[in-house]
N, CA, C and O of each residue as an XYZ file, in Angstrom:
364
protein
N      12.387      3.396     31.682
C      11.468      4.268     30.970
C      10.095      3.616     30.943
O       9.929      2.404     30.808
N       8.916      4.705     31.113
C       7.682      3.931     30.933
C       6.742      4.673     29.534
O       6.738      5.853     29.183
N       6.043      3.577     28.978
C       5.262      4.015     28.144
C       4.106      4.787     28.548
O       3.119      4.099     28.805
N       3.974      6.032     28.670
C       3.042      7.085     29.599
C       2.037      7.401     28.413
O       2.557      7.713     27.342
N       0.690      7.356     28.485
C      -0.058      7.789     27.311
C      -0.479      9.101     26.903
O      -0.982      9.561     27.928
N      -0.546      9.782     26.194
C      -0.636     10.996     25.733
C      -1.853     12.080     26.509
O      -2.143     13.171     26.018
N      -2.319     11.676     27.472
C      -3.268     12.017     28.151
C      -2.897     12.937     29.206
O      -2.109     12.481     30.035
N      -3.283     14.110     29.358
C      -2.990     15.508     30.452
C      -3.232     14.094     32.004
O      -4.096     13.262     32.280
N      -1.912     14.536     32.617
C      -1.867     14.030     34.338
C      -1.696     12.943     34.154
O      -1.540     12.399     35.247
N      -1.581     11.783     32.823
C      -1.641     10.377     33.296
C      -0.374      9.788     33.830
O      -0.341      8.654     34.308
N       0.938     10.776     33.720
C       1.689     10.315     34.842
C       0.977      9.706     36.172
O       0.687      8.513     36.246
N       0.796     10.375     36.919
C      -0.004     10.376     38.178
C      -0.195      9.022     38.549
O       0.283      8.544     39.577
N      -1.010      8.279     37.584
C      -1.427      7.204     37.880
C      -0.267      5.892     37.392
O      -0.025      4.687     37.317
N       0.109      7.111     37.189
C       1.621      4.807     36.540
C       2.117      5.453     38.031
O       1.626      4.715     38.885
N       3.026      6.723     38.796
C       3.551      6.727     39.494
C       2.898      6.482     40.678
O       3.718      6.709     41.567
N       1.517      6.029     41.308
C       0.791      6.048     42.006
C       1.098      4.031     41.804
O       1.150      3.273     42.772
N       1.225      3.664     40.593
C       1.266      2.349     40.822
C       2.433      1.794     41.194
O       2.456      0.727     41.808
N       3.851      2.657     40.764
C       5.295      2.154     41.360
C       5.155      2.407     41.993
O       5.048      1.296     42.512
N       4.846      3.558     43.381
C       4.537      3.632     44.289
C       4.092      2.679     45.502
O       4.479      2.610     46.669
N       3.197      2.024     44.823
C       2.325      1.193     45.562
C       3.263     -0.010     45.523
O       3.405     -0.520     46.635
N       4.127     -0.757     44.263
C       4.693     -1.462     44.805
C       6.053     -1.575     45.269
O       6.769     -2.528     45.578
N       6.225     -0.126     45.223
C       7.279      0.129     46.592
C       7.159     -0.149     47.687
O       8.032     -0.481     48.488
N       5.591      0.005     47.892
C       5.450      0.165     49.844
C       6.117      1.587     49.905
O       7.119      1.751     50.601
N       5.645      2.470     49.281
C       5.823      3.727     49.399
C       4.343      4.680     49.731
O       3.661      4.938     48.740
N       3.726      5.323     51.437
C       2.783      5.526     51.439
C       2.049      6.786     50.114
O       2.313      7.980     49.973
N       1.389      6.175     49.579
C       0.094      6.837     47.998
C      -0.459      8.648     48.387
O      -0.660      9.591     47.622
N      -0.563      8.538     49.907
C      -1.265      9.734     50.764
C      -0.295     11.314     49.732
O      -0.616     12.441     49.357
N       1.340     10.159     49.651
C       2.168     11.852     49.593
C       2.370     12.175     47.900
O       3.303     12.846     47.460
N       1.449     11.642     47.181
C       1.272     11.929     46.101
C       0.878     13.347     45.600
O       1.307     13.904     44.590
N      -0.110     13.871     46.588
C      -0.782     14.904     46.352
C       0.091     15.877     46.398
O      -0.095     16.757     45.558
N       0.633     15.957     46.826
C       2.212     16.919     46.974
C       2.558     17.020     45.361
O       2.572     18.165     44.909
N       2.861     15.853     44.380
C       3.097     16.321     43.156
C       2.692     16.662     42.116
O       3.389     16.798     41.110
N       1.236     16.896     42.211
C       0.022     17.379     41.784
C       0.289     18.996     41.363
O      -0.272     19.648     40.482
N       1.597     19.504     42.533
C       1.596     20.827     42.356
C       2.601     21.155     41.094
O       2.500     22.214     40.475
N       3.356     20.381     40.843
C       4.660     20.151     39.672
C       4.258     19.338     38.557
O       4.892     19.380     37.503
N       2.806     18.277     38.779
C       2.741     17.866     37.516
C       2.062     18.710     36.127
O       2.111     18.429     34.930
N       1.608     19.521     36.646
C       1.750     20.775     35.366
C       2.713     21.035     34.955
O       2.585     20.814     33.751
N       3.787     21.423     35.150
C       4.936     21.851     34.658
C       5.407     20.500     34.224
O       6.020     20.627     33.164
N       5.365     19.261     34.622
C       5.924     18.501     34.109
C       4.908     17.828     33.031
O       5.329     17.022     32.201
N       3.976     18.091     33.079
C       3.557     17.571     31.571
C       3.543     18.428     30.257
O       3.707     18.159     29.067
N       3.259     19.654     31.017
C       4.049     20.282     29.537
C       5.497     19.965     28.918
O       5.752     19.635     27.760
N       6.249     20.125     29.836
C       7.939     19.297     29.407
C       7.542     18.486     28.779
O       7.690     18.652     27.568
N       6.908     17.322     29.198
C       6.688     15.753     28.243
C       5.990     16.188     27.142
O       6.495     15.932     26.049
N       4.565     17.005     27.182
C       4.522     17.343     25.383
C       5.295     17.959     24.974
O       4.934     18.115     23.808
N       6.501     18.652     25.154
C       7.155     19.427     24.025
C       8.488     18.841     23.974
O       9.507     19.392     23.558
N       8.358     17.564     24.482
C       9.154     16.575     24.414
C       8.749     15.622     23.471
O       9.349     15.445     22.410
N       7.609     14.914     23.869
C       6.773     14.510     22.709
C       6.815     15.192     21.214
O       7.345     14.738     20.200
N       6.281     16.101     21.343
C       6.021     17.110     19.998
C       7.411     17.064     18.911
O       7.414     16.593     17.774
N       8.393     17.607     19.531
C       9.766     17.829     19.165
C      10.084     16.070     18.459
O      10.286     16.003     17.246
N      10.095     15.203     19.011
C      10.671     14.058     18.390
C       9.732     13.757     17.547
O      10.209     13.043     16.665
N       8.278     14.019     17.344
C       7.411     13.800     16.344
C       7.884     14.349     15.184
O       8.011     13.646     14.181
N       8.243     15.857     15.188
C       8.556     16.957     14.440
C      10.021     16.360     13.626
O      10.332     16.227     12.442
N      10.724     16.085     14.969
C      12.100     15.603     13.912
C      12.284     14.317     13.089
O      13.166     14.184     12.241
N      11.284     13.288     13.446
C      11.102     12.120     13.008
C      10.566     12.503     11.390
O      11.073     12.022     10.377
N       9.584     13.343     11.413
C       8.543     13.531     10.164
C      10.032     14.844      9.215
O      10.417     15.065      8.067
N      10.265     15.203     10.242
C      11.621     15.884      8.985
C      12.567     15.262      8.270
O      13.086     15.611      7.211
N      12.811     14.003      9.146
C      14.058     13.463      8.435
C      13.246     12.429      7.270
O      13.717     12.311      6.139
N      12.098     11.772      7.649
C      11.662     11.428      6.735
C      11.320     11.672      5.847
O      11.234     10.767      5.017
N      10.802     13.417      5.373
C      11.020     14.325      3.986
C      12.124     14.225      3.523
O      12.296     13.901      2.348
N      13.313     14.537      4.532
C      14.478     14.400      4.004
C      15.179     13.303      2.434
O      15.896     13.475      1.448
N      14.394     12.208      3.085
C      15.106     11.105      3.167
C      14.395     10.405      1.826
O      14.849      9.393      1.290
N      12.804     11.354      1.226
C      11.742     10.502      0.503
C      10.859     11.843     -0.047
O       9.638     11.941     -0.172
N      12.158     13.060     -0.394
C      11.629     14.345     -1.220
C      10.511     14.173     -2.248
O       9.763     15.114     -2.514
N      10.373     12.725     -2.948
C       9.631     12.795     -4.224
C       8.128     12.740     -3.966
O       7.377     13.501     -4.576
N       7.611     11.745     -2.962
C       6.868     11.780     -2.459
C       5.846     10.912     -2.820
O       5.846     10.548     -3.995
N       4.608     10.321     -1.776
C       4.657      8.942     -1.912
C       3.790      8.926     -3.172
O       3.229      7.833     -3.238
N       3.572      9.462     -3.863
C       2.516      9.116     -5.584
C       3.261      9.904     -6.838
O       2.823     10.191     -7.952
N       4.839     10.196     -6.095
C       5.664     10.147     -7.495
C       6.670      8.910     -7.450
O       7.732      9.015     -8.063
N       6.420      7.923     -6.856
C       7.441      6.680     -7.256
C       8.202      6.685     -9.082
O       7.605      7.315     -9.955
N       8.911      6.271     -9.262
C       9.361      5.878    -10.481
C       9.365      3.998    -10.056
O       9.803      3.300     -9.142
N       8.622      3.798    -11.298
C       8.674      2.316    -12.027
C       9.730      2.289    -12.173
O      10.367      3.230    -12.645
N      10.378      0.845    -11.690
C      11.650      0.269    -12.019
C      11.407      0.246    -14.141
O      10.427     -0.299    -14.648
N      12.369      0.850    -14.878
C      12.384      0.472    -16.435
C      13.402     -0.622    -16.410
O      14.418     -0.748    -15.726
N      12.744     -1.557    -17.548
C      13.939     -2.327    -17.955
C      14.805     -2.116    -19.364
O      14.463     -1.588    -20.422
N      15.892     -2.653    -19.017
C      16.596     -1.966    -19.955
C      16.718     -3.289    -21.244
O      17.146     -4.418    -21.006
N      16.307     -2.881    -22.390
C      16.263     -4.058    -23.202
C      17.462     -3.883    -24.791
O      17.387     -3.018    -25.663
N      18.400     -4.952    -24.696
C      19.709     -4.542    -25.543
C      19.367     -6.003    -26.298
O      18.899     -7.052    -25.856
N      19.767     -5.638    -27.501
C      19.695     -6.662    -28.489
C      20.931     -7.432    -28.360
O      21.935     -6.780    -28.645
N      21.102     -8.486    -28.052
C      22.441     -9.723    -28.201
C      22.685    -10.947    -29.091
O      22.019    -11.980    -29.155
N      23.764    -10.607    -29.748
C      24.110    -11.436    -30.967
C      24.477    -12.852    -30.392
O      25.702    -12.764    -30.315
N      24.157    -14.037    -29.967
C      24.245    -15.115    -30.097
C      25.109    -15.975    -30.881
O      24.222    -16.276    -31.679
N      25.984    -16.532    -31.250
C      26.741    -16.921    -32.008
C      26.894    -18.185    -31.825
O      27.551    -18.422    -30.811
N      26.480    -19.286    -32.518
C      26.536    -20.680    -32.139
C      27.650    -21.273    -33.070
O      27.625    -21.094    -34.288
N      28.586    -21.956    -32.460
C      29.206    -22.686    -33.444
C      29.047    -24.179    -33.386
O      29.272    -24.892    -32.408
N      28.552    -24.617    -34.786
C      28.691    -26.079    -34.967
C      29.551    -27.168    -35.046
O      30.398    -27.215    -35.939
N      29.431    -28.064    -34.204
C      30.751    -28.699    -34.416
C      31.158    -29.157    -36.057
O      32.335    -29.357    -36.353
N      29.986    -29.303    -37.127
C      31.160    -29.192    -38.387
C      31.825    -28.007    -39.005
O      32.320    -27.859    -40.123
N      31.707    -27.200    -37.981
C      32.431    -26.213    -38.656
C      33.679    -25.875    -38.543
O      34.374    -25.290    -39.374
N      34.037    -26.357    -37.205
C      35.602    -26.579    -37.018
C      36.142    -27.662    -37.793
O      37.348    -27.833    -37.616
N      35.470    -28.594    -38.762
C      35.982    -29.459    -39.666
C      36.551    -29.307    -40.523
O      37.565    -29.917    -40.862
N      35.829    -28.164    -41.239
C      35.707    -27.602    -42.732
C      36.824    -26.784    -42.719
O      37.121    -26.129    -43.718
């Protein structure tokens, strides 16, 4: 897989560079000039679609939204301590 940039035709030019270090002659490129329309629309609505489902599941996942956080509360309980002295087991 290659990282192709969001730019109309920039296939063209990464495959113009595997190409080249194929030793594959560059001349018969122009030939796919006639299909890379159709194929870059595929890649944006390929693109688009995983944008779309990425940003859904993340609503999903974080409904409240990012400036209703809840503050962690702490929970504060009063505890009876009970010390015993050793003279008291004397007595």
């Amino acid at each position: 897989s290659l990282a192709l940039p969001s730019v109309p035709s920039s296939s063209i030019v990464t495959l113009i560079m595997v190409l080249s270090s194929m030793n594959v002659p560059v001349h018969a490129v122009s030939l796919l000039f006639a299909v890379e329309w159709f194929l870059d629309r595929i890649r944006t609505t390929s693109n688009v679609l995983s944008h779309t489902h990425c940003a859904a599941i993340t609503h999903h996942f974080n409904r409240q939204g990012p400036g209703k956080t809840e503050e962690p509360v702490m929970i504060e309980e009063e505890v009876e301590l009970i010390v015993h002295s050793p003279d008291a087991y004397n007595s």
